[in-house]
C-alpha atoms as one frame of an Amber mdcrd trajectory, in Angstrom:
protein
  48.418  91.668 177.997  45.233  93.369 178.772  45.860  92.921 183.286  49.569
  93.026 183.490  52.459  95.412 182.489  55.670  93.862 181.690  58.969  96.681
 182.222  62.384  95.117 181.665  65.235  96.107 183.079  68.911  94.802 182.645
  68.812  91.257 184.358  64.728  91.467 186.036  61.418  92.341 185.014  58.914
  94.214 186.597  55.546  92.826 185.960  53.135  95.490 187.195  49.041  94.324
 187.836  46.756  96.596 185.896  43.192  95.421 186.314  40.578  98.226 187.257
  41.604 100.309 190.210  42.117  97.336 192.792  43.512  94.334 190.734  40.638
  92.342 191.271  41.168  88.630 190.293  39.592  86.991 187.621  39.666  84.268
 185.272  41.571  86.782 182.480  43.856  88.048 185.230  45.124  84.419 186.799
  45.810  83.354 182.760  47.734  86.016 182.077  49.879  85.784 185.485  50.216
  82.058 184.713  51.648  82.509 180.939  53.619  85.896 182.064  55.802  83.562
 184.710  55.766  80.702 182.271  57.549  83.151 180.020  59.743  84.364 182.513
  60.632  81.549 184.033  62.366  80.214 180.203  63.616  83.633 179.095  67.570
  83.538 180.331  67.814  87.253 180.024  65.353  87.532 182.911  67.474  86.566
 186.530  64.504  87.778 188.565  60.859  89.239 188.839  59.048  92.024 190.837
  55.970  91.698 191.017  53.496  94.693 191.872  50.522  96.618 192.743  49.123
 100.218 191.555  48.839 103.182 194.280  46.925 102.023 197.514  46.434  98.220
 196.580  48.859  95.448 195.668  45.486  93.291 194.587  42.435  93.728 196.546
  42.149  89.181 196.253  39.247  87.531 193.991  36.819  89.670 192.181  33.507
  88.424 194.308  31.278  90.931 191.672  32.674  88.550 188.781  32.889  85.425
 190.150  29.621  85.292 191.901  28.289  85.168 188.287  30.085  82.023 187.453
  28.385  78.755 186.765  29.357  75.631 188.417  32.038  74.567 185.815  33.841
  78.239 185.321  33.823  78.398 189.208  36.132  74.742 189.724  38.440  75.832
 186.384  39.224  79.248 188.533  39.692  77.367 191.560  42.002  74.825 189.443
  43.889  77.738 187.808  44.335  80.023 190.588  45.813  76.713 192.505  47.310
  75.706 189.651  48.998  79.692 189.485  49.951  79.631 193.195  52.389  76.607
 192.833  54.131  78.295 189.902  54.615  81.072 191.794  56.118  78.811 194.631
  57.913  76.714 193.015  59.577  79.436 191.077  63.307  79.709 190.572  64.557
  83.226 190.151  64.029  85.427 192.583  61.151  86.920 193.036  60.077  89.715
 195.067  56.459  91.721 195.948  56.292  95.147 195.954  52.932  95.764 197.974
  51.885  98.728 197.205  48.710  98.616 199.390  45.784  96.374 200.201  46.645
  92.796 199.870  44.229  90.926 201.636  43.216  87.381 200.798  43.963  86.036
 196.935  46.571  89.193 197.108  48.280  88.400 199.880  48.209  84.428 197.771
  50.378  85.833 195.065  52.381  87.767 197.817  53.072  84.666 200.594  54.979
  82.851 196.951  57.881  85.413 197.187  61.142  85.275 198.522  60.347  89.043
 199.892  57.427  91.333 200.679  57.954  94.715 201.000  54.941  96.858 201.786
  53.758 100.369 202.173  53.300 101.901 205.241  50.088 103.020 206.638  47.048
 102.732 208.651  45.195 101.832 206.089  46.947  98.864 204.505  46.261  95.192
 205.263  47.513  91.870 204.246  46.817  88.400 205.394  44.416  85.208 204.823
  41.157  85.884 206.218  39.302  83.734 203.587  37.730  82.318 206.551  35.888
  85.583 207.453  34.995  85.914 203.487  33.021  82.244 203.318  36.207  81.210
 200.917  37.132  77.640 201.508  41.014  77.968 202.177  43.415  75.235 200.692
  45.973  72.951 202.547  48.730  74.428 200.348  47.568  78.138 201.428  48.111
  77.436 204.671  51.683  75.464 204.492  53.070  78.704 203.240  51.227  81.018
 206.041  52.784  78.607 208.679  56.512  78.886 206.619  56.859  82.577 207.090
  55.034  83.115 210.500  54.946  79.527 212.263  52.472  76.995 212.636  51.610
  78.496 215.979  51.034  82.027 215.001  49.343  81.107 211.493  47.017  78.541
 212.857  45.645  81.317 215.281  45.299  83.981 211.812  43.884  81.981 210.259
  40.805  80.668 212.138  40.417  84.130 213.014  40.108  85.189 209.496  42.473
  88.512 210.599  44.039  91.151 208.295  46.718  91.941 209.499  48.140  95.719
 209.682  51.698  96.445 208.186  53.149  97.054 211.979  51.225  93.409 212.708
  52.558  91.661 209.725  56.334  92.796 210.015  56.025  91.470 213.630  54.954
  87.915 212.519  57.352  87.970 209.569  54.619  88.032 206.841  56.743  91.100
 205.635  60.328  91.981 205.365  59.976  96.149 205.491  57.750  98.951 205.889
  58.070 101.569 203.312  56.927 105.011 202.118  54.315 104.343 199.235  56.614
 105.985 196.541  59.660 104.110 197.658  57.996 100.226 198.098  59.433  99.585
 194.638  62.889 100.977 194.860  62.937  99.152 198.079  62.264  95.890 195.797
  64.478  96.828 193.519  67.318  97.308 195.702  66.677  93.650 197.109  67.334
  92.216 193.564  70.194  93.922 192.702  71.565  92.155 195.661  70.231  88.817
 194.242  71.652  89.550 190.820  75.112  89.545 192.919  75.163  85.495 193.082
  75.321  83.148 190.701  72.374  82.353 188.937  72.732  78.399 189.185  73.699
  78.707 192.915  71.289  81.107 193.716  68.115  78.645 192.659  69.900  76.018
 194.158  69.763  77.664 197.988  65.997  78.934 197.175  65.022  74.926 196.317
  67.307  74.041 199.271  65.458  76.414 201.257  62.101  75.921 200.511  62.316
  72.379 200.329  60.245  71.485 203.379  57.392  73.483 202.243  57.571  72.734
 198.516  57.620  68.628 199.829  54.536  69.339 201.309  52.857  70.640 198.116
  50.031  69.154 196.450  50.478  70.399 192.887  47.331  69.473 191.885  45.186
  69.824 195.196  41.999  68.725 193.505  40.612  67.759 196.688  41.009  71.112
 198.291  40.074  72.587 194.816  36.385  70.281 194.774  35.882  71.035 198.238
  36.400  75.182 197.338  34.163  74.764 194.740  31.616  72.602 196.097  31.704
  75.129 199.337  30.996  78.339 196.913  27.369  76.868 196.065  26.463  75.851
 199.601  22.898  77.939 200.222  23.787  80.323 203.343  27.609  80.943 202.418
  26.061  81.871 198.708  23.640  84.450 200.198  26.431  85.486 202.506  28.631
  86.500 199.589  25.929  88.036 197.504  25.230  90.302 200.293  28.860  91.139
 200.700  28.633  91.678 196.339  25.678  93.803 196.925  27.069  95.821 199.521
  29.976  96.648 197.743  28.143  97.527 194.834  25.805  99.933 196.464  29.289
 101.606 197.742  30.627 101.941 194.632  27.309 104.041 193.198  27.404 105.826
 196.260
């Protein structure tokens, strides 16, 4: 795996994102995640996955500098696999637990809104949430189903439309996270969870996660291709294009500063 870091332990894998020094999303990076969980979902000797960040980000969402450069077809087959990605991840039957080691706004805070727990480092500096609306990104029905699981239609719906990153005090309030931790202990803190998991039975464990989720998961499209079109079909609209390649060049004239 050239994105990902796979470290077993007895009974749950840690599956670490490598990409650059943010974990940027791309193309590479969502096929990887999707054939790492298929693999983990069928292996019996893993009970349960962490999934997590580097130092100072969990994933910094969608790699805009890559993606900008896509043509029209690459574009709707990320859009299909990182949908595609997100429904694996929620319809997943082990448990499975973020370790946010960081940023984790918009496509990060995707992969971590799929997990039974979030646990995230504390700091001023750290931000999760959805705010693909204040990024021109075209957010999907199924995005949102999950926002409104953890924090409530109420409190989501308002997020959302605002676009808002939320700080770690902010998104332990709204129950977007379970805990605040020290940087160097958000892992332990993950691992401690899923030692308690390994405690139940395997069988009845998934059982109570499909049991619990089953409201949400009913409401999943798992092929969303109209939200997916309408993403796609959004990214080459004139004046949200030159929006994002003036965010791509700004960012780009930081990074050679």
């Amino acid at each position: 795996m050239q994105t990902l870091k796979r470290i077993d332990h007895p009974g749950y894998t840690i599956l670490q994102m490598d990409r650059g020094k943010v974990n940027a999303l791309n193309a590479a990076m969502v096929t990887e995640l999707r054939e790492a969980f298929r693999v983990l979902e069928s292996d019996p000797s893993v009970r349960g996955v962490i999934l997590a960040g580097k130092p100072h980000y969990f994933s910094a969402g969608l790699d805009l500098i890559e993606l900008i450069g896509y043509d029209p077809q690459q574009i709707s087959d990320f859009f299909e696999a990182f949908g595609a990605l997100y429904v694996q991840l929620a319809r997943f039957p082990k448990p499975l637990i973020s370790a946010i080691t960081g940023h984790s706004p918009a496509g990060g805070c995707v992969l971590a809104i799929a997990c039974d727990n979030r646990y995230m480092a504390e700091g001023d500096a750290y931000t999760i949430g959805l705010n693909e609306v204040a990024v021109n990104i075209q957010i999907s029905q199924n995005l949102i189903e999950a926002y409104a699981f953890w924090m409530g239609e109420g409190l989501a719906s308002r997020y959302l439309l605002e676009g808002k990153l939320l700080s770690g005090p902010e998104a332990l309030s709204a129950g977007l996270v379970d805990a605040l931790v020290p940087l160097e202990g958000v892992l332990e803190r993950a691992e401690t969870q899923m030692q308690l998991y390994l405690k139940a039975d395997p069988e009845i464990w998934a059982n109570t996660k499909k049991k619990v989720r089953k409201a949400w998961l009913d409401r999943l499209d798992p092929d969303a291709s109209l939200s997916l079109k309408e993403a796609a079909a959004l990214w080459w609209k004139p004046e949200i294009r030159r929006k994002m390649e003036a965010y791509v060049q700004s960012f780009s004239n930081k990074k050679n500063t």
